[in-house]
Each structure stands twice: as C-alpha cells, then as structure tokens.
C-alpha positions in Angstrom: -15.2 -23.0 -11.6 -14.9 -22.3 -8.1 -11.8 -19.8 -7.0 -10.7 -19.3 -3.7 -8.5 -15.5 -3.4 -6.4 -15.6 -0.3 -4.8 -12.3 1.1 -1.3 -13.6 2.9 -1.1 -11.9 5.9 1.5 -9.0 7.0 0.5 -7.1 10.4 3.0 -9.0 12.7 5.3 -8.6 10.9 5.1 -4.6 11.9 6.4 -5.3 15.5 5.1 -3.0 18.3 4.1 -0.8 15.8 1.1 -2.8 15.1 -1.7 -1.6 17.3 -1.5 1.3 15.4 -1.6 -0.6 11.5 -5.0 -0.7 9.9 -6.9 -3.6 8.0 -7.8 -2.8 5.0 -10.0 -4.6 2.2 -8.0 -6.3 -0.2 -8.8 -4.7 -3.3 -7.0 -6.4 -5.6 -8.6 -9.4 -5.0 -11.9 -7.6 -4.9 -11.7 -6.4 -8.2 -10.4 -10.2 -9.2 -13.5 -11.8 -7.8 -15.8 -9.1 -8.9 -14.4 -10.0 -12.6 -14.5 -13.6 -11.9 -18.1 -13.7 -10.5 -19.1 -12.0 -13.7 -18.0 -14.6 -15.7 -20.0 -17.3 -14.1 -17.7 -18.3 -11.6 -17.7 -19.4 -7.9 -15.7 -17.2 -5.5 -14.4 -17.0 -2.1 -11.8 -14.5 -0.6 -9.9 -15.7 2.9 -8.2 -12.5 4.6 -6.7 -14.1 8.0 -5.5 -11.1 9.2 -8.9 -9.4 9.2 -10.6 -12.4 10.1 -8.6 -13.2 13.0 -7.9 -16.5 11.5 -4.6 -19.3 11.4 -3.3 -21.6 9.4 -4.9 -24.6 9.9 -8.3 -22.7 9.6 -7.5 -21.3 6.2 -6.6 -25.4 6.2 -9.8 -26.4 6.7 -11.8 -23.9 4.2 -10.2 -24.7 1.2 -10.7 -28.5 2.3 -14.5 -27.5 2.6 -14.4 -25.4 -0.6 -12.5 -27.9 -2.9 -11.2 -24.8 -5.0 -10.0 -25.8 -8.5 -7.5 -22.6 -8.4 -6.0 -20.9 -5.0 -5.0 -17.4 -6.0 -2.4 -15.6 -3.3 -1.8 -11.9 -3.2 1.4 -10.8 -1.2 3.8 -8.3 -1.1 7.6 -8.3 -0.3 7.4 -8.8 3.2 4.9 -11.8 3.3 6.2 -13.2 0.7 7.1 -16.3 3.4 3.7 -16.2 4.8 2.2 -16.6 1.5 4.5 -19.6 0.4 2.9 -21.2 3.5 -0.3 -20.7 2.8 0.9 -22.3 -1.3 2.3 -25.0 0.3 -1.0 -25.9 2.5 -3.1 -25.5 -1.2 -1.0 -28.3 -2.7 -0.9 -30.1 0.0 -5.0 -30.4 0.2 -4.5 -31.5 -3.4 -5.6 -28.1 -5.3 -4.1 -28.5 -8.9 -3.7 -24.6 -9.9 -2.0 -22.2 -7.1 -1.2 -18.7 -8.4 1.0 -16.0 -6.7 0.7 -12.2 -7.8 1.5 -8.8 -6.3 4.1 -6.9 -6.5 6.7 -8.9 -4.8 6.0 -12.3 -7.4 5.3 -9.7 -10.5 9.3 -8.8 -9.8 11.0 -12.2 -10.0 8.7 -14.0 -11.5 11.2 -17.2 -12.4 13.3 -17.0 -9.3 9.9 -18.0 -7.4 8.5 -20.6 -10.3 12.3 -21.9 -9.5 12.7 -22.2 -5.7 9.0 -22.6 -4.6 7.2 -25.4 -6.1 3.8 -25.2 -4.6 3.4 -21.9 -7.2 2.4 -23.0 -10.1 1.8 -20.0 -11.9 3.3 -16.3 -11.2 1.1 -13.5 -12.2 3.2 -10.9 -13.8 1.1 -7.3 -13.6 -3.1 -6.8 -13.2 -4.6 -10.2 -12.2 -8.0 -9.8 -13.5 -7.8 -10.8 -17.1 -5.2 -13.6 -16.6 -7.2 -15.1 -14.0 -10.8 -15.3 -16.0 -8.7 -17.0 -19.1 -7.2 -19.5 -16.3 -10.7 -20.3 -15.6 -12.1 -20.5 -18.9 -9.6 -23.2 -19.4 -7.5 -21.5 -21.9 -3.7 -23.1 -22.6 -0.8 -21.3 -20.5 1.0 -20.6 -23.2 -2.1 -18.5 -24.7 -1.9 -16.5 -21.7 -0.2 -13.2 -21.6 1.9 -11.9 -18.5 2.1 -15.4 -16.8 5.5 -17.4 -15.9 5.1 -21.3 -15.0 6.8 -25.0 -14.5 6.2 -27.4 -17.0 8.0 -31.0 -17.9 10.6 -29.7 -15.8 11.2 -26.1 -17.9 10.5 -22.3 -16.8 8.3 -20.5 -18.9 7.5 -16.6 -19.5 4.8 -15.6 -21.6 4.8 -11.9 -23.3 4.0 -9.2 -21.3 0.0 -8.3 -20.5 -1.2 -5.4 -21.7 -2.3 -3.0 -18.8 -6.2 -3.0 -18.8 -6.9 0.8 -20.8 -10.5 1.3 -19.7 -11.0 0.9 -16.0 -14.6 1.6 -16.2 -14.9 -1.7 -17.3 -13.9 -3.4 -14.2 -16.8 -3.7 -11.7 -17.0 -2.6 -8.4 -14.4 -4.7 -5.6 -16.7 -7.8 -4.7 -16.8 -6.7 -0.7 -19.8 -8.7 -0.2 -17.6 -11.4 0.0 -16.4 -10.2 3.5 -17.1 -8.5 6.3 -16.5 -5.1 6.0 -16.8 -4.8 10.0 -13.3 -6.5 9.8 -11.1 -3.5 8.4 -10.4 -0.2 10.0 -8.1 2.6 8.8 -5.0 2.6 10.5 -4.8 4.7 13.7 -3.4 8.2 12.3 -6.1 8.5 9.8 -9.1 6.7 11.5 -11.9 9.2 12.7 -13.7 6.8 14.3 -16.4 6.5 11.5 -17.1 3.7 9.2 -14.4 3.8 6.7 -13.5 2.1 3.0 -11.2 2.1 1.3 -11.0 2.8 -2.7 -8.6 2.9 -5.9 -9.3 5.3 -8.5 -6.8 5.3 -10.5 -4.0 2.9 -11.1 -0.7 3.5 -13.2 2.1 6.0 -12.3 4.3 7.7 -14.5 6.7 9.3 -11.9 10.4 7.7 -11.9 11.1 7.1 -8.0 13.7 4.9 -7.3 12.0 3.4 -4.6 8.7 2.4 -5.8 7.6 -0.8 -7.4 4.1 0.1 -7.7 4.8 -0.1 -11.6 5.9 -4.0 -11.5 1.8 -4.3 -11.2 0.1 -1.5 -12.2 2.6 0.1 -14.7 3.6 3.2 -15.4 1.1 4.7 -17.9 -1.7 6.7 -15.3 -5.2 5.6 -16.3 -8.3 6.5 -14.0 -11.6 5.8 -13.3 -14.2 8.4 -14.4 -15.4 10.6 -11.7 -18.9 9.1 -12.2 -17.8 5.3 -11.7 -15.8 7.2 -8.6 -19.1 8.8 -7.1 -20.9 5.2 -8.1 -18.6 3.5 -5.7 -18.9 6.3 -3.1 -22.5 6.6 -3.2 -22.6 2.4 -3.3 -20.7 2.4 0.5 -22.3 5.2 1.4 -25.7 3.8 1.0 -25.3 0.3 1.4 -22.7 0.1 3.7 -23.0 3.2 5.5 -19.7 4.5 4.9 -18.5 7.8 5.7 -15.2 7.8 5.8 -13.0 6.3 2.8 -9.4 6.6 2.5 -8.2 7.1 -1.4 -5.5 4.4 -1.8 -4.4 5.6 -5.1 -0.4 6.6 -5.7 -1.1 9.9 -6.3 -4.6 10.7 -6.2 -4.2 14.7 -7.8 -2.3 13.4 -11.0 -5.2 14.3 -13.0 -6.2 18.0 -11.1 -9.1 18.2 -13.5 -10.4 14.7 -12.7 -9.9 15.8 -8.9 -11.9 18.7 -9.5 -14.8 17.0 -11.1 -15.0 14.7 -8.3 -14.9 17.4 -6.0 -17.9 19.4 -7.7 -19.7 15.8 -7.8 -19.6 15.1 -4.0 -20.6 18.9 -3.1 -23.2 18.5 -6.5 -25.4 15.6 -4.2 -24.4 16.8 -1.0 -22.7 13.5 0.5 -21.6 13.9 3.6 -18.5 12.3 3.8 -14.7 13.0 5.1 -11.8 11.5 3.0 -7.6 10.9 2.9 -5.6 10.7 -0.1 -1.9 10.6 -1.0 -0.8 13.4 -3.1 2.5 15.2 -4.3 3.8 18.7 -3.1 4.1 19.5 -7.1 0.3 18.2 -7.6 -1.9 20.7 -5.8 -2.3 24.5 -5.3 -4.8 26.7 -3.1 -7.4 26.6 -5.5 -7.6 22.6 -5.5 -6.7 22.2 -2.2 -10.1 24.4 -1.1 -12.5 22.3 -3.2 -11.0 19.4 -1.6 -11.6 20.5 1.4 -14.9 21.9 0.8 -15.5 18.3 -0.5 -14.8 16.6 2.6 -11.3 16.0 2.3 -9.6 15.9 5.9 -6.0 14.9 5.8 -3.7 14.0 2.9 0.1 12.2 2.9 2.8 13.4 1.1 5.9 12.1 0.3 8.5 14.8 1.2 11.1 12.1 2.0 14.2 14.2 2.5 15.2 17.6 3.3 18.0 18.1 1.3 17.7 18.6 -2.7 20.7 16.8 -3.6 18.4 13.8 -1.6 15.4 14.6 -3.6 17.7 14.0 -6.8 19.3 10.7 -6.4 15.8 9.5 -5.7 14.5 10.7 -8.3 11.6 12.3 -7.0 11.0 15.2 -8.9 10.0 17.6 -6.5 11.4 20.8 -4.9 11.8 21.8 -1.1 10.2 24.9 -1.7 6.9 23.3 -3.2 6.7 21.2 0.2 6.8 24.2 2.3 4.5 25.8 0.2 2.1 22.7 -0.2 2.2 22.1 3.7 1.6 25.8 4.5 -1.7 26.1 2.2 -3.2 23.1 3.9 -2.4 24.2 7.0 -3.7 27.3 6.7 -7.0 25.8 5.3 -7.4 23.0 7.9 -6.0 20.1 6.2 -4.0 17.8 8.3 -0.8 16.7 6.8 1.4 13.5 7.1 4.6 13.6 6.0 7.1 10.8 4.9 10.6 11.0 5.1 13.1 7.8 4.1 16.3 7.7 5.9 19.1 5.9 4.7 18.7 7.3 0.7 21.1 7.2 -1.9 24.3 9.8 -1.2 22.7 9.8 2.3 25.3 11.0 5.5 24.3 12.7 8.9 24.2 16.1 7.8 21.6 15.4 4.9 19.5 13.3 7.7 19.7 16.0 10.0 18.4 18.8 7.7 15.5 16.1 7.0 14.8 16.4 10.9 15.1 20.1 10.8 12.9 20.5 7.5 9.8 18.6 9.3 9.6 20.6 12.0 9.8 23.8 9.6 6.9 22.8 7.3 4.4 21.5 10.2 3.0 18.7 9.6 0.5 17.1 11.7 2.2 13.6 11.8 5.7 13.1 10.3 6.9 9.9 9.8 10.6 9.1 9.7 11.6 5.4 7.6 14.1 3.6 6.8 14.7 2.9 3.0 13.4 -0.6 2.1 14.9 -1.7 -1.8 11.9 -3.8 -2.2 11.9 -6.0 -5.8 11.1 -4.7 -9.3 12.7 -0.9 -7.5 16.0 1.1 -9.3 17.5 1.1 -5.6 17.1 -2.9 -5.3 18.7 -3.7 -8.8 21.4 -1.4 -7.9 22.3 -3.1 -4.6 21.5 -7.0 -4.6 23.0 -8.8 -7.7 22.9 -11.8 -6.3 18.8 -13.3 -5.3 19.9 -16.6 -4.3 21.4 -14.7 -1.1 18.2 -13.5 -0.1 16.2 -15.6 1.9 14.5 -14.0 4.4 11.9 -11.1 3.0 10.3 -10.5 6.4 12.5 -7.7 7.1 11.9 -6.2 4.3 8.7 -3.9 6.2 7.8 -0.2 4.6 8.2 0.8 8.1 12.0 -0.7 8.4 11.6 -2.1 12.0 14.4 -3.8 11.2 16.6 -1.9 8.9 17.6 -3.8 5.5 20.2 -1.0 4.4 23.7 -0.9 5.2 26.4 1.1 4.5 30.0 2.0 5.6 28.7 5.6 6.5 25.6 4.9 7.7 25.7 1.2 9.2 22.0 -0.4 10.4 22.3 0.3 14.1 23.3 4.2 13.5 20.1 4.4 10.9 18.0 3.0 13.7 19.3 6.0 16.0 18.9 8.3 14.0 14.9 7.3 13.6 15.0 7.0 17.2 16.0 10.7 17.4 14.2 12.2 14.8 10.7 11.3 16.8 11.9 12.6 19.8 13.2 15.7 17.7 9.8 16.0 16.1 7.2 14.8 18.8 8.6 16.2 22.0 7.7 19.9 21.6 4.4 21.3 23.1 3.7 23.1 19.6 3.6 19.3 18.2 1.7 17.9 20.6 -0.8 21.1 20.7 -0.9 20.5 16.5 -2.0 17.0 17.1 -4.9 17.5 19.4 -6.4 20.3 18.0 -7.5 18.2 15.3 -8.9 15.4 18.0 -12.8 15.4 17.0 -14.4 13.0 19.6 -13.7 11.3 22.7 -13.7 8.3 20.6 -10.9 9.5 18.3 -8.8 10.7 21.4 -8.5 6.8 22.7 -7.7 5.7 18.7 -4.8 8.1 18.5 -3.6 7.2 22.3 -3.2 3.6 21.2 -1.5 4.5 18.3 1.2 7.1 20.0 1.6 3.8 22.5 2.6 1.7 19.5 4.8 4.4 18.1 6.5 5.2 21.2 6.9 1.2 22.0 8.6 1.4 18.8 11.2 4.2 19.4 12.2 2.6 22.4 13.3 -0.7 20.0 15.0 1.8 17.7 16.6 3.2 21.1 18.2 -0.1 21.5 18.8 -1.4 18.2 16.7 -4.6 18.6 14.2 -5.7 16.3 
C-alpha cells in the first residue's frame, strides 16, 4: 500500500526567533515508515519546512503519489497548518487521512468532531496502528484509534505502549535528505549533525509536559548496543559527527548512560553530542564519562528559582541540586543551557525575580527565559481551559511563548512579556556572560552560527520590549 507521512510545518510560527530554530528529522515518522517499509509497504515522507516547500507543492506530490493513506504528524502549535495540509489530502480524493502527535493524541474526539478531513486520530505510538491500517484490518479491531463513522464518534481501547524498542528499526532517513536539517543555532558546532531518540516513556509528574499523551509514562529504552548501531550507522554512512540526543531525559537510566559511554570510548568514535538531562540525574562521576565520551553541552530544566515554584510544578527537583549540577559541568567543560518558565503556577514578581537572580548564580552558558505554554493532554491546561470549543487559534501556543497564552490578574500577558524582556538583558548584558559564551566558540564557522542566532534572539527581546507579537 503506498503511505505518504507528512511533517506539518512549525518554524514561522517562531517569529524573529527563527533564524536561530533548527530542522530536525522527523523521527516519528521515521520510525513509522521504517515499520511500514518492513511490512511490504510503499513509503514517502514530505517535510516542507526542511524542504523549503508550499502548499500547492505538497499539492502536487500526493497527486503524483496517489497515496491510499496521508499520515500527519503535528504538535499544538501547527495544529492549523496540519488541518491544511488534511484538507488538501481529501481534497485530491485520498480515502484515509490520519493525524497523530501530541496535540491530536490529547483530544482526540474534539478534532474527529470539528475537522472532517481527519478521519482517523492516532491516540499514542503510531507505528503499530498504522501497519494494521495498512493490512486492512477493521477500525474497530484497532487499538488507541478515534474515528467518524455513519455519522457517530468512536474511541477504541487504549494501545499498549510498544515494551521492546529494540524491535523497531532504525528511523527510515533514506527517505530524505539529511542535508536538509541542522541543529538549532545554540547547539550547532558546525559539523554534520543527527538527531536520535533512545528512549521514550517518562515517569516524572510535570505539570507542563505532555510528552506522556504519546509516549507514556512508563520509561523504556533502547539497549546501548541498538544506540551505538544507530551511531555507528550515521557515523559511517552519513558521516555524522555531531548528534543531538532528543530523548526527555536522557540520564534516567545512569547505568544505561554509562554503558553507552564505555561503548563510544570502547571503538573510539569520534564524535561530540547534546542531551537533556535533570539536575537530580547526574553526579561527577557520570558527568566525566560523558564528557570523556564526547558529550559537549547538555539542557536542563531548572525552570524557576524559587522552591515553592519548583513545587506547584511538580518538578521534583531541588535548587541546591541545580547549583551543584551546573557547577560540576562547569568545572569539567560542559556547556550548560538552562530553561526557566515564567508565568508558573503561584507565580508573582518576587518569585520571577529570584529566577533571574538564580541564573546568573549557577552559570550557565545559555539561559533561556519562557513563558508557560498549557499545551493539551498537560495538568496546567485541564486546570485552566474547561471550555475547548473557545479555543480556536493554537498558533500561539509556541514552546517559546512569542506571544504569551497565560494570563492572570497578577501577572497579565504584557507584564510577562517584560519581564522576559528583562531577564535577557539581566542575564546577557554582563562581560562575564558574554566572555562564558565565546570561550566555548570552536571555529570561525561556529562564531557566524551563534552571531545569527544572538541576532534572532535580540530581534526577539526588542518584540517582548514592546509587547507585540
């Protein structure tokens, strides 16, 4: 059957900020049309935004490719962009469009409802579901699906999460062309770079994430030898040597961290790499093996600098284990990028000005200062829309908060904005800061990648200056 996997695009949707946003494989769909092609079946995967591509062209492929199924991956924000591209499948007469992601795995009958060129919503992992949809198998057979038929709403029972991940071959990324994607400016080191999932699943409790509406919450990881496999595949084939770990936390499993550690030193690969991690996930001993292993900057999510903060988002970690995270790695050469959310739960302008003073007193290379964004399937969205049919308009809903989605009596959108605006200056307009940042400069090449993304941040500050989106 031939499948065409369509990644709805996002980046201008980012504002100013956007010369400094990456493009990055779709991996979801990857590992769809990896499974698919497995089982016999004819794939394509359309990413506009990497391909530089419009409308009318995606248009004209899927007229060329006369798919039998359209699948559509999208998050909350381009929600609307992928409805657009839904609506062009029907109208070229496919039979079968499916939406998945995050955003369509958290209402799944609010969109079978209100858009009717989705046929089918993809409730969790899409890689299962979408083989039986191509084998033919009846709807109602299919777990974790919702759908429209003789005029009714339907929900199947829940999928269960795929246990054994080592099953799932490799992302199909000779579909594409990996020349397309690049890391996004604060991480690029001007080396050919991939991107990889090792582990999917997260058992932490944040109020903010919806990571779980597709991946769940049980952790469950690749082995470290189907890890290496994939490394030593890019590294070989596609000459890859930088790769950006994608995964929600990729030291949940310290042991399995270690073991791919050891492996990468074990066959001497010559490689650099980023991950995300947590302040209460590493200590000096694992932080050293990383680095020895080519690990050159890792993101945390610090978030606030008040514990009461921390708390009421449920994050589970401790001021002092940030200061003590970001002081190991500084002191072993590991640049640092810390997150911070403004606009949290309990959140006034005392608690986000100890936030501003807490990043400058842990020293991170790169702080970054958002505004809270209650995306779908999150504690902090159920608690604050109760009404969907008043929501309308998801393109403001960006991780970044260009345009900020939170209000409140104390903290109203235009004073959050400020107080993003001043935490940048706060944090980027000190010599020590801007000596921090080009220390770890590289190349010549680097310098003129992190120049156009400081232009793209500071193009950005200026809109939160004025409170215009």
């Amino acid at each position: 059957m031939k499948v065409a996997l369509i990644n709805a695009p996002y980046i201008d949707l980012y504002g100013p900020i956007k010369s400094a946003a990456g493009r990055y494989f779709p991996l979801g769909l990857g590992y769809i049309a990896s499974v698919l092609k497995r089982g016999g079946n004819e794939v394509i995967i359309i990413d506009p935004e990497a391909e530089g591509i419009d409308y009318s062209e995606i248009r004209r492929r899927l007229r060329n490719f006369s798919p039998r199924i359209v699948g559509i991956s999208s998050a909350t924000p381009n929600f609307g962009k992928a409805c657009k591209i839904a609506k062009i499948a029907k109208e070229e007469g496919i039979s079968m469009v499916v939406l998945g992601g995050t955003h369509a795995s958290s209402m799944p009958e609010v969109i079978i409802k209100n858009y009717p060129a989705v046929d089918i919503v993809c409730i969790g992992e899409g890689e299962e579901m979408m083989l039986e949809l191509c084998q033919g198998r009846d709807l109602q057979q299919i777990k974790g699906i919702c759908y429209r038929k003789d005029g009714g709403i339907f929900r199947t029972p829940p999928r269960d999460f795929i246990e054994d991940v080592d099953s799932i071959p490799f992302p199909a990324r000779e579909l594409v062309n990996l020349n397309w994607y690049r890391p996004n400016t604060y991480i690029d080191r001007g080396k050919r770079s991939a991107t990889l999932i090792t582990s999917r699943g997260c058992p932490n409790r944040c109020v903010f994430c919806a990571s779980h509406t597709t991946l769940g919450k049980k952790f469950r990881a690749h082995s470290p030898e189907y890890v290496l496999g994939e490394i030593e595949h890019l590294n070989k084939q596609y000459g890859i040597e930088h790769f950006v770990f994608n995964d929600d936390t990729f030291t949940m499993n310290r042991q399995r961290v270690r073991e791919i550690c050891s492996r990468i030193l074990e066959r001497n690969l010559r490689i650099e790499w980023y991950c995300f991690a947590r302040v209460n996930t590493v200590d000096r001993n694992l932080l050293f093996l990383m680095k020895r292993a080519g690990c050159t900057q890792i993101g945390f999510g610090i978030e606030s600098g008040d514990e009461q903060i921390l708390k009421n988002l449920k994050k589970n970690i401790t001021l002092e284990q940030s200061i003590q995270a970001l002081r190991i790695c500084n002191e072993l050469g590991i640049e640092t990028f810390a997150f911070f959310i403004f606009g949290c739960p309990g959140e006034s302008a005392t608690t986000i000005k100890k936030t501003i003073e807490f990043s400058k007193k842990i020293k991170p290379t790169l702080a970054f200062f958002n505004m809270l964004v209650p995306y779908p399937g999150t504690e902090i969205f159920n608690s604050s829309y109760t009404d969907l049919s008043m929501l309308e308009n998801w393109d403001d809903f960006v991780a970044i908060g260009v345009n900020p989605v939170v209000d409140s009596p104390d903290l109203p959108k235009e004073v959050l904005q400020k107080w993003v605006y001043r935490a940048n200056l706060a944090f980027y307009l000190r010599p020590s800061q801007l000596w921090t940042i080009l220390r770890h400069i590289k190349s010549l090449k680097e310098m003129w990648i992190k120049l156009a993304g400081g232009y793209g941040l500071l193009r950005q500050i200026l809109k939160w200056r004025s409170g215009r989106k």
